[in-house]
N, C-alpha and C positions, 0 to 999 in steps of 0.2 A: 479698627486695628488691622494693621498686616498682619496675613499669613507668615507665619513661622517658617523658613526657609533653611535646608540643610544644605550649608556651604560648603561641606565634603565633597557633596556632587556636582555646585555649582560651577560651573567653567563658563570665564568671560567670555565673550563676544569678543575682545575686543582681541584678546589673547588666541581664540578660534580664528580670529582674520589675518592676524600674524602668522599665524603658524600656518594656517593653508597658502599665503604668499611664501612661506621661508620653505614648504614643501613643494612648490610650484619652482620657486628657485633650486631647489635642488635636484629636481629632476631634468631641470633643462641642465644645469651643471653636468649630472649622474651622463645625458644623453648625448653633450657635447666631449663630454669625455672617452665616453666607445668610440663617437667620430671620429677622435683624434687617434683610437688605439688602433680602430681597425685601419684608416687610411695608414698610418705609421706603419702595422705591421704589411699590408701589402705593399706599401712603399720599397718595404726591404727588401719582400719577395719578391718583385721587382727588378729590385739590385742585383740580389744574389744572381738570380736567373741572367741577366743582363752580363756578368760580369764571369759567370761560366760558361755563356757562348763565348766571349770574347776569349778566355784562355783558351779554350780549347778549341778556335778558328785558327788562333797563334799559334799552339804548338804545332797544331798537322802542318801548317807553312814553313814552321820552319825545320821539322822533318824532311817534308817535301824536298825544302829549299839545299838541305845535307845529304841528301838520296843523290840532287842533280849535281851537288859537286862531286860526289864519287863518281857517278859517270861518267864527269870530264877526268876525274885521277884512271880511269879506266881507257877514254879516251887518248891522254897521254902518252901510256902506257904502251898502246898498240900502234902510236906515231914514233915513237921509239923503236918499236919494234924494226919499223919497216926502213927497211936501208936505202930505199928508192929515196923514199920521203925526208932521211936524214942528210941525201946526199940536198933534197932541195932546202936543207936548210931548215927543216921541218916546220914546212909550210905548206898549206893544203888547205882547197874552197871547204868552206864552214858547214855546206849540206850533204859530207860523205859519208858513207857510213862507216860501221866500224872496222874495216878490210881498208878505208883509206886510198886507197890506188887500185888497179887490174888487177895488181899482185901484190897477193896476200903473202904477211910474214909467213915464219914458220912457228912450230912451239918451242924451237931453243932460241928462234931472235927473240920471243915474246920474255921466254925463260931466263934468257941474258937480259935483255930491260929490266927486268923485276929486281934482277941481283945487282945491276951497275946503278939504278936508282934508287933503293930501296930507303938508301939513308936520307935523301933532301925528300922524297915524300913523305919519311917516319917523323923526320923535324920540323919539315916546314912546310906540307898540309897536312900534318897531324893525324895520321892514316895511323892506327892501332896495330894492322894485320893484313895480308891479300894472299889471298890462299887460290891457287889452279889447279883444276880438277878436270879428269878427263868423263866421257861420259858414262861411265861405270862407275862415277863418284871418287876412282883413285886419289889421290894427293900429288902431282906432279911437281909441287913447288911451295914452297910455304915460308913468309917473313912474318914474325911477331908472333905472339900468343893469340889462341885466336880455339874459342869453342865450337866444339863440332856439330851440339847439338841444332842449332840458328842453320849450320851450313847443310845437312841434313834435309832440315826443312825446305831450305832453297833449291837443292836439286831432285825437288820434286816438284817446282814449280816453274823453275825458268827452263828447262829444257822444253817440256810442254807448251807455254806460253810465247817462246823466243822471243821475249822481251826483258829488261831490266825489272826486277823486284825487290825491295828491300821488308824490314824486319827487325824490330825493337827485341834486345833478350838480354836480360840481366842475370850475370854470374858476380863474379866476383868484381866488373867493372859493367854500368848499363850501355851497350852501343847499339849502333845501327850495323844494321849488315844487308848490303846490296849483292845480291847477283846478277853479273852479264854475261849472255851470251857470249861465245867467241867462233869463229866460223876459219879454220885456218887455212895455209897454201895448199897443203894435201889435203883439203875437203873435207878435214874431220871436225866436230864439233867439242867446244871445250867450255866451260865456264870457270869465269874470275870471280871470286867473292872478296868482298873489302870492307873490314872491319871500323868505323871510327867513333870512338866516344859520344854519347851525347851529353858532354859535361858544358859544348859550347851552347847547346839551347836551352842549355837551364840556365846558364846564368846570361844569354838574350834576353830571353824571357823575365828574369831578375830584375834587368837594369830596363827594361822598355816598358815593368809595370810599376816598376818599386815594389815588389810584390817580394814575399820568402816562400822558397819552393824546396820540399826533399824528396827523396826518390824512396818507396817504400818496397820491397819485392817479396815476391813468395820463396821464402829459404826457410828450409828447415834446419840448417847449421848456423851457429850464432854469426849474430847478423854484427856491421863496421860499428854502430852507434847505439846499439841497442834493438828491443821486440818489443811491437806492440801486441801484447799476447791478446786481446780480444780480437785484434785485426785477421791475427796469425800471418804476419808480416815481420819482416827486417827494418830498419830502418837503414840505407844505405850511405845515404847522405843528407845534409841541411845546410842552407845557407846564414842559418845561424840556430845558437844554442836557446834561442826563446823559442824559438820553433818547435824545435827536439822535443826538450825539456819540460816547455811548460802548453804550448798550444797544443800538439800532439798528444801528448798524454791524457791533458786536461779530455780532448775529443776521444779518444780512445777509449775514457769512461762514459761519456754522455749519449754515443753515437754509432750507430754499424757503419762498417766502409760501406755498405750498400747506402746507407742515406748520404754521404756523402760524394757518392757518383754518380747518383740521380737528381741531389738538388745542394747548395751552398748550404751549412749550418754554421748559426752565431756561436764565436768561442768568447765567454763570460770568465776575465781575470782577476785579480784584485784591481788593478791600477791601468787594466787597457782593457778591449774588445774587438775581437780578433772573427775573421767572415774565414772561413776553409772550404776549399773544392776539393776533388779529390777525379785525376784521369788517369781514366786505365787506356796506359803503353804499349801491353803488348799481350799475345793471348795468353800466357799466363799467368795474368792477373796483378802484373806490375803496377805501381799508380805512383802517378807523379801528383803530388800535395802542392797545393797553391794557399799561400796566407794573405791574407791583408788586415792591413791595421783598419779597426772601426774607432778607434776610440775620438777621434774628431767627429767623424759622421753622429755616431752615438749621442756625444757634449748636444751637438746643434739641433737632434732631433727631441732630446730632453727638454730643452730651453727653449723650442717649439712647443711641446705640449706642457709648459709651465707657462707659457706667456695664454698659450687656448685657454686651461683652465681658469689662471687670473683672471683673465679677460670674462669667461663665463660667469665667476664668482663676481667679479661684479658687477655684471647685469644681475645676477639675481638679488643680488643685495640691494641694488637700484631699485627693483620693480617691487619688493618687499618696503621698503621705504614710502614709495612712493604711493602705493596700497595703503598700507594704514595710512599717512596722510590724506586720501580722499577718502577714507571710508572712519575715519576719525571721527567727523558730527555725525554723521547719521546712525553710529553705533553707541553715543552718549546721548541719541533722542529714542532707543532703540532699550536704553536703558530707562530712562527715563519715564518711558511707556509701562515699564515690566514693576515699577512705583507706582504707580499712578490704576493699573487697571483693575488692581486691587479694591480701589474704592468707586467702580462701580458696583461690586458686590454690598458693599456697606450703604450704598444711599447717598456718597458724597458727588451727586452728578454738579454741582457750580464748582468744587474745588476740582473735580478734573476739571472741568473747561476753561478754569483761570491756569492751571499749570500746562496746558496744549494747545494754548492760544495761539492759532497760524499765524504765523508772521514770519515770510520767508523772502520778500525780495521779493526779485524780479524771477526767480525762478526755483524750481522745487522738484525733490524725487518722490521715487515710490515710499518711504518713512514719513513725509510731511504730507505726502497721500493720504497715510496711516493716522495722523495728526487728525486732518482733517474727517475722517471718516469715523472714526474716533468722538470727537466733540460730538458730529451729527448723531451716533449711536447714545450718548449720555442724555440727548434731550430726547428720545425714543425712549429710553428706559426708564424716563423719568414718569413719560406722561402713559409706559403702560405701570409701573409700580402704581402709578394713584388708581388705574383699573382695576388691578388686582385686590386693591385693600379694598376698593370695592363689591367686587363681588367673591372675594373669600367668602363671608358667610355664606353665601348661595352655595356656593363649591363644596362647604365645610357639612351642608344641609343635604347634599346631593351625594354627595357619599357617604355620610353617615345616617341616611332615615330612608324611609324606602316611599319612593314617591306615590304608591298607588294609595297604601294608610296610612302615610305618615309619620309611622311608627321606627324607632329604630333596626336598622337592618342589624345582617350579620355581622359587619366588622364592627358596629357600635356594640351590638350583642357582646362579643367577645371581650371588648374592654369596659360592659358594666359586669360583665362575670367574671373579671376578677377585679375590680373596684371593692364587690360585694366579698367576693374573699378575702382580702387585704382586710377589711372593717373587721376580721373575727378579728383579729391581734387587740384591737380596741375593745372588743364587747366578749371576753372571755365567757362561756358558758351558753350563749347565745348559737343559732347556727342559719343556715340561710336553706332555701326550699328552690329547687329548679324543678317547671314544669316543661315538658315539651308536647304540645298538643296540636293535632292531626286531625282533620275530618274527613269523616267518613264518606265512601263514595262521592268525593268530591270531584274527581275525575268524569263521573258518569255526569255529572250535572254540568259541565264542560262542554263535552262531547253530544247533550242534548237539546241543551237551553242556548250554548253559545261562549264566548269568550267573555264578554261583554256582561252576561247573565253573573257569571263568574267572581268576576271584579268585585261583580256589586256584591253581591253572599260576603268576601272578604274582606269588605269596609263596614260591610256593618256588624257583621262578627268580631273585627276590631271595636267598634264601637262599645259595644254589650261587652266584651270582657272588658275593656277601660274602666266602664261602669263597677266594677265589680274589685278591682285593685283599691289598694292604698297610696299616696302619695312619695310611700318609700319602696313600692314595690313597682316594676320594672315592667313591661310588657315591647316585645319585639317579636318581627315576622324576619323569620326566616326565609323566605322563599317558598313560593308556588301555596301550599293551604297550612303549612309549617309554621305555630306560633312557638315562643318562648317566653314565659312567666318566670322572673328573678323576686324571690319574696325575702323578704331581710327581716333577720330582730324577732327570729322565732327561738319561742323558749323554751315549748312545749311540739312535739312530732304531729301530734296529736290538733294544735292550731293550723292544720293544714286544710283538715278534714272538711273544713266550715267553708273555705274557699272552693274544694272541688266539688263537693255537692253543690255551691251554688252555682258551678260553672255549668253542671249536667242539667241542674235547673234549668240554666235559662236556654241553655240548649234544647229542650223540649218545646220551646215556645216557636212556632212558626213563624219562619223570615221571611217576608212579601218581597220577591224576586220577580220584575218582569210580568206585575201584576197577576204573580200565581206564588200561594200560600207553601212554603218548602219549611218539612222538619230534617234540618241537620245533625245527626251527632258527632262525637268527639269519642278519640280516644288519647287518655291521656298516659303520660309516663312522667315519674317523678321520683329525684333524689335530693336525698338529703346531705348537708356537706358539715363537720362544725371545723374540720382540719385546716389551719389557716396557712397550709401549703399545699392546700390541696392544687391538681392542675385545672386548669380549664379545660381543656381538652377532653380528660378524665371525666367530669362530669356533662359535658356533653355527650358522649360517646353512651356511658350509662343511663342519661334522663331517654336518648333515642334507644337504649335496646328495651328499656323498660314499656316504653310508648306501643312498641311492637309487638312486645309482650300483651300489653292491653288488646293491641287489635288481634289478638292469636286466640282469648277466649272471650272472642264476639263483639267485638268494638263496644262503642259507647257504654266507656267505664274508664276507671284509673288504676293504675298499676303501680306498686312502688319496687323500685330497684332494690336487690338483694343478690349476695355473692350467688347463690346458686346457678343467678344466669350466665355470669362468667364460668362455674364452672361446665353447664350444659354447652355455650359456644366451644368451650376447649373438647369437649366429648365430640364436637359436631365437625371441629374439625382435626380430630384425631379419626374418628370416623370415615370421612373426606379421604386420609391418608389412606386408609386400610381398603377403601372401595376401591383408590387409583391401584393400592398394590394386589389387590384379589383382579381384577380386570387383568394385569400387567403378568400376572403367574398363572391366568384360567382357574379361577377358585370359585368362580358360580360353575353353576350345575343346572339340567332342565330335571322338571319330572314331568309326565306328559300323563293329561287327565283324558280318558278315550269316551269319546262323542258316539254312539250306536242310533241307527237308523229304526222308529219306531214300528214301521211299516215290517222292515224285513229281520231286522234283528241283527244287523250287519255291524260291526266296528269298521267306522269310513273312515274316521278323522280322530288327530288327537291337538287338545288345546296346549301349548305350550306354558307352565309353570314354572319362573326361575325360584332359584333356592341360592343358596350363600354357605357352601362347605367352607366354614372356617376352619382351618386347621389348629387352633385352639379349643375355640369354642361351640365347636361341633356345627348342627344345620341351624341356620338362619334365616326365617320366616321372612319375603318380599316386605310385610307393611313396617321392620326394623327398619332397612334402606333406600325401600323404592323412594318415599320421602324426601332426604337426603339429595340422591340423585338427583333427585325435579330442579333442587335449585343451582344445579351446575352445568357443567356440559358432559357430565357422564354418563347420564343418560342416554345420551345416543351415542356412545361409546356399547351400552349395555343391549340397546333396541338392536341395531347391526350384528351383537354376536348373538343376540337369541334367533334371527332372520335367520343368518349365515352357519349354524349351530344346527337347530331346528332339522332345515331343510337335509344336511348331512345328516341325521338321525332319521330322515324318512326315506332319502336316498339309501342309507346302510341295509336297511329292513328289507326295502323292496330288492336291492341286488342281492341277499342272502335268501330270497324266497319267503319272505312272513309275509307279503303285502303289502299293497298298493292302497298307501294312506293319505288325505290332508292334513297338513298344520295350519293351525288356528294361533296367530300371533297377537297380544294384547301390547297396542301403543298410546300411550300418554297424547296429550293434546300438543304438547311440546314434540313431541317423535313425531306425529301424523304429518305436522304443517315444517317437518325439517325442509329444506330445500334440495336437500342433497340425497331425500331417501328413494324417490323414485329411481335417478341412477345407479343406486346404491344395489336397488333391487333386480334392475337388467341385469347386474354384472351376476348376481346371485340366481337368476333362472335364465344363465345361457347353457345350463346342460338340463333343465329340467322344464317338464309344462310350470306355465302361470297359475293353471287352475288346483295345482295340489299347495296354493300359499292362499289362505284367508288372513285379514286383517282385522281384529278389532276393534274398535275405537267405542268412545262414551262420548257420551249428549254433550259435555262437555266442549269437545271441539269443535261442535257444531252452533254452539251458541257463543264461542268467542271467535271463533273466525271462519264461519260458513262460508264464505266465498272463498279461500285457500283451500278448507276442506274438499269441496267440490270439485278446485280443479284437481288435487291429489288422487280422490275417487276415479275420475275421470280418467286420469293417466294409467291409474292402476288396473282398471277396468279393460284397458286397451294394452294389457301385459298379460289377461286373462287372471289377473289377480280378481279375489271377491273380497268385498266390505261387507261387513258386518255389526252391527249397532249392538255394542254389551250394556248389562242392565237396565234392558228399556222396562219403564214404566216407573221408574224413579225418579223422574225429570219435569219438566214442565212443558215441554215444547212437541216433544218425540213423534208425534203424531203428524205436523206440520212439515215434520223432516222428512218422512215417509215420502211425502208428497212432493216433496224439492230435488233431495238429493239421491244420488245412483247407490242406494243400500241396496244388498241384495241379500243379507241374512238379517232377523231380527230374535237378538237371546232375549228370553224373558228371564228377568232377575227373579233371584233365589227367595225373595223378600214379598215379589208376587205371586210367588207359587205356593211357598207353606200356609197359607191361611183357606188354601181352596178346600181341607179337610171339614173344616166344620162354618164354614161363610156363602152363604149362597151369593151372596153379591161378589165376593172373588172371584169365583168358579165364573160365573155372565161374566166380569171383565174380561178373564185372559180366554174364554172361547172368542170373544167379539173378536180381541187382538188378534187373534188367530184367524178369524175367520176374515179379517179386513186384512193380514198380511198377505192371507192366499189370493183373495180378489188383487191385491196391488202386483202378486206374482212374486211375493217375497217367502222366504223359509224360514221355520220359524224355529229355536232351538230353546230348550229348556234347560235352565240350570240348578242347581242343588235336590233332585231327588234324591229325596231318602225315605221314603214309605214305598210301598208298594200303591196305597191308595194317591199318589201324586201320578204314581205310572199309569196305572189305569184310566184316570180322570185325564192326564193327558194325550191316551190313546184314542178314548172317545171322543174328545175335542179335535181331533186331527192333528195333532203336533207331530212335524216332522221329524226331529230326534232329541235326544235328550242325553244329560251327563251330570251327573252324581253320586254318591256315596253306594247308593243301593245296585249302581250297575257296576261302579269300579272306583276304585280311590286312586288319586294321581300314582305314577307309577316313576319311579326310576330310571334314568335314562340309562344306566349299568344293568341293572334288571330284565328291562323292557324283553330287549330280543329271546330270554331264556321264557319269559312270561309267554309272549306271543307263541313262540313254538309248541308250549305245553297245551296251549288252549284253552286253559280252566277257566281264565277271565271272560272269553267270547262266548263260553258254552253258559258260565254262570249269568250273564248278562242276558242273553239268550234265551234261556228258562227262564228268565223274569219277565222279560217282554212278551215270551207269544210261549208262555205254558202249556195252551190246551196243544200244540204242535209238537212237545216234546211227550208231554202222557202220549200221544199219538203213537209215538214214535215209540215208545217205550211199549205200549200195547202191543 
């Protein structure tokens, strides 16, 4: 069967090939489009630019060209004047200047010209005004209206320059105004100024562009036509009312005259489209407005980028076409495939290869590639499917039994324990038995005999409990010496009982290993289940703490699980909490037990004793926690602050004047071989000697990892730290150690020493110890006196010092300093030790 397919998500192929050609089209469309915008828009800018040089090349010429005919209306003027020259008929060479002859008019022949001509120059060359002035600017003569402000500015220019200047100024009519010099008979200087409209170069200009042009000026009194109040202009005149009206205004909202006198701007109509210039006349601020019609230009460049776009629209509609046509078969064999590869997962390898049967012609793509790669992949699948059914069972055997006994591993473990629990539902009243069984020092016989030694102990201990089961009861190895016993169809707690005794049975009986006789034992853990929801989990977890439970009171035996061990784990690590938080707050405490010198009676040293100030539960004895600790890493959390503690507490004494003492630090086998404790301990005697820190360690560490220990002594040793071996003579080795490693105190336990009262063979041991530590150059220290006859006994043995009951009870680190200063402990100790010194002294 095919896979069930959600068609919500589905999206053809065929339709993805479409639409990325109709997206491919429409970006070359999207990109011949801007081509088109932006060449069109610079096209225009272009224009415009193009078309504002050109008016404004024309107007200055034809300024120009109205400045030179005033100068000939001027020249005229002063040929008239001159009577020599009217006698000739008034004619005279073309390069004279403006005096004409040797002799120059006067200012009344110049004054009479003006007034006998005035009328055919005011008709008929269209002269506004000519106004003569002397050179103090007076008025000597004046025809026509004509503003002062223009002539003003001219005689401050042409008397200076003595040349002709002219001057754009619009009042109530806009003209040119030229000034020229005049030089008369009597040698005085004069200047003519001559007013004439410039209505004749606006409308040149008109007719030589087809252009519409108005004259805009700055008037603050109402203007002929109307105000362009944003301009702050008049409108003076227009060569028509579309102009005025509708261009003007239209641009008056859109546009600052400064954009219009720096570059052309498009006027947008309803029904046309209009270009505006805008030049400034005169200096203040007059502008002649220049129009043209776009709306042709406009049509042709629309109809330009309507032909670009069609034209682009249909190459892409072309190439979209053309696209899915070649990509047509190969997206319905593409299809085809997404059918078909379904039933290589089912096993149908002949029906694919009959539905992807190559057959392509003379030529082929990468899809019929796929065809064929395809086919070749179904007979590959075919012939490893037969491998596989093949060696499934192998595979099926390999991970679920454990290859060295055969026997089912963990993950089969797991699914026959709960097989076995599902069966309660069926056998109501019934319940099932989980053992977990562990053997003892099975490590050591590893690490002695060999790997291999190992193995074989494992196969055959498989063997002998096989022996011992029933056919409905379950046997799997766990890992490493880890078995699991699943018992079913028990009716009674009590039919358990028959089973583990025979297990510890046959456990007694010696297994021939490597041709040497080995008794193993066991320790067993076992719970009970009848709850037919019970977890697996659960009962794993229980049959191992039970197990451990067995090996906690002496192995080889069986334990059964009961709530109490849950509740002691929650005690344990409720406990755990309370240790990290007394660490975390300073809630241990020392008391410090003092060590006295046998020989002098001296307090040298004091052994370091932690305690546990709970702030609940008052003082808390070391052997409640130290335990605890061993199994975490708090321990040397704990070791560190009694070192780092300690030492402050001997350092305090000796800066207040009590005295110059040793600490005697007691560390675990786990503290001794920390890796971190030697630097631990630089950092802690860089203000103080090494030789006021002893260490003491137990047999212990010496028999699990003697070579670590050694180098640790070693280091310490060379920090002037001293070792010391605590409760020797309880061990099995201690004597041997003497010998090896760098001890240089040895305590005798409290356990050797009480019996010297009434044992004559105690009393020979711990002299011999004594007398073999002195030959080895070791010191020898005593622990738990509490008689007198311990002191004495070990006065005359030669023990070097000793620390007990009878000389001093651990002491308070709060206390300590007030104790010390009083003296009563060092006098009473004192008087114990060397009596006949104080009757002496009392004598």
């Amino acid at each position: 069967m095919h896979p069930q397919r959600d068609s919500s998500k589905f999206v053809s192929l065929k339709f993805q090939v479409a639409s990325s050609f109709a997206l491919v089209a429409s970006l070359i469309v999207l990109m011949f489009a801007v081509v088109i915008y932006v060449w069109s828009s610079d096209r225009f800018d272009r224009y415009l630019n193009t078309e504002f040089v050109k008016y404004e090349t024309n107007f200055q010429q034809l300024v120009s060209m109205t400045s030179d005919g005033l100068v000939d209306v001027a020249d005229q003027i002063m040929l008239l004047a001159n009577a020599s020259f009217a006698q000739k008929n008034l004619t005279a060479p073309d390069n004279l200047p403006f005096d004409l002859a040797s002799s120059e008019p006067t200012l009344a022949e110049v004054i009479s010209a003006v007034d006998l001509h005035w009328e055919n120059l005011n008709l008929f060359g269209q002269i506004d005004a000519i106004l003569l002035l002397d050179d103090r600017a007076q008025v000597l003569t004046k025809k026509g209206q004509i503003s002062m402000t223009p002539v003003t500015e001219l005689m401050d220019w042409v008397p200076q320059k003595s040349r002709p200047e002219s001057l754009i100024y619009c009042s109530d009519d806009c003209r040119i105004y030229l000034g020229v010099p005049l030089l008369l008979a009597n040698g005085e200087h004069y200047v003519m100024v001559i007013a004439q409209s410039i209505s004749d170069v606006v409308a040149t200009m008109s007719r030589s562009f087809n252009a519409e042009l108005a004259l805009a000026v700055v008037n603050k009194e109402a203007s002929f036509l109307g105000r362009l109040a944003n301009w702050n202009v008049g409108l003076m005149s227009a060569t028509s009312q579309v102009l005025s009206n509708e261009v003007l205004t239209a641009a008056n909202r859109s546009y600052s005259l400064k954009q219009l006198l720096s570059q052309g701007q498009q006027i947008l109509l309803e029904d046309k489209a209009w270009a505006l210039w805008g030049l400034e006349i005169s200096s203040q601020g007059d502008v002649l407005l220049v129009a043209s019609d776009l709306t042709a230009e406009q049509k042709s460049n629309r109809s330009l980028m309507m032909f670009a776009l069609f034209f682009a629209l249909f190459a892409g509609c072309f190439s979209v076409v053309v696209g899915v046509v070649l990509l047509w078969r190969p997206v319905k064999r593409i299809a085809l495939h997404s059918e078909t590869l379904p039933l290589l997962a089912e096993g149908e390898y002949e029906l694919v290869r009959n539905r992807l049967r190559p057959d392509h012609g003379g030529y082929h793509n990468e899809v019929d590639q796929l065809d064929i790669v395809t086919v070749e992949l179904s007979r590959k699948l075919e012939f490893l499917s037969r491998e596989v059914e093949l060696r499934t069972g192998e595979l099926e055997r390999l991970a679920m039994y454990d290859t060295l006994t055969h026997l089912p591993n963990r993950s089969l473990y797991v699914h026959e324990l709960r097989e076995a629990i599902s069966e309660l539902k069926e056998h109501p009243g019934e319940s099932i038995g989980l053992l977990f069984l562990d053997l003892d020092a099975f490590k050591r016989i590893n690490e002695t005999l060999g790997h291999m030694a190992g193995d074989s102990l494992l196969v055959q201990t498989s063997r002998r409990l096989k022996q011992l089961l029933s056919e409905q009861d379950t046997l799997c190895r766990l890992g490493g010496d880890e078995f699991a016993i699943i018992t079913r169809h028990l009716n009674d707690q009590d039919d358990i009982h028959t089973l583990l005794n025979s297990i510890l049975s046959e456990f007694r009986k010696p297994i021939e290993v490597d041709k040497r006789l080995l008794t193993v034992t066991a320790s067993i853990g076992v719970v009970f289940c009848s709850d037919e929801n019970a977890s697996p989990e659960n009962l794993t977890r229980q049959a191992d703490m039970a197990m451990y439970a067995a090996k906690d009171v002496g192995k080889n035996s069986f334990h059964f699980f009961n709530d109490q061990m849950l509740i002691d784990i929650s005690k344990a690590l409720e406990l755990e909490s309370e240790l990290q938080t007394a660490l975390d707050q300073e809630q241990f405490c020392l008391f410090l037990q003092p060590k006295f010198d046998l020989v002098t009676g001296v307090l040298d040293s004091f052994e370091a004793l932690v305690r546990w100030r709970h702030p609940e539960k008052g003082m808390i004895m070391p052997n409640h926690f130290i335990p605890q600790m061993e199994e975490g890493e708090l321990i040397f959390q704990l070791g560190r602050w009694v070192i780092s503690h300690g030492l402050n507490i001997i350092k305090g004494l000796e800066k207040s004047g009590l005295g110059k003492y040793k600490l005697a630090v007691n560390l675990s086998a786990r503290q001794f071989c920390d890796d971190k404790l030697v630097d631990y301990l630089k950092d802690c005697l860089s203000d103080i000697s090494g030789d006021r820190l002893e260490l003491e360690i137990t047999e212990n560490v010496l028999i699990h990892s003697s070579g670590l220990a050694a180098s640790v002594m070693k280091q310490a040793n060379e920090l002037g730290v001293t070792v010391a071996l605590d409760d020797f003579g309880t061990g099995y080795s201690s004597l041997s150690y003497l010998r090896q490693l760098p001890v240089d105190v040895i305590k005798l336990d409290r356990s050797f020493i009480a019996p010297t009262e009434d044992n004559q063979e105690s009393r020979m041991i711990v002299e011999s110890v004594i007398d073999l530590a002195h030959k080895l150059n070791k010191t020898v220290v005593a622990e738990g006196i509490e008689t007198q006859e311990h002191l004495t006994f070990l006065q005359n043995s030669r023990c070097d010092s000793a620390q007990g009951f009878l000389l001093s009870k651990p002491i308070d680190e709060i206390d300590l300093p007030d104790i010390l200063a009083k003296g009563e402990v060092k006098q009473q100790a004192f008087d114990r030790i060397l009596p006949d010194a104080t009757a002496n002294a009392v004598g």
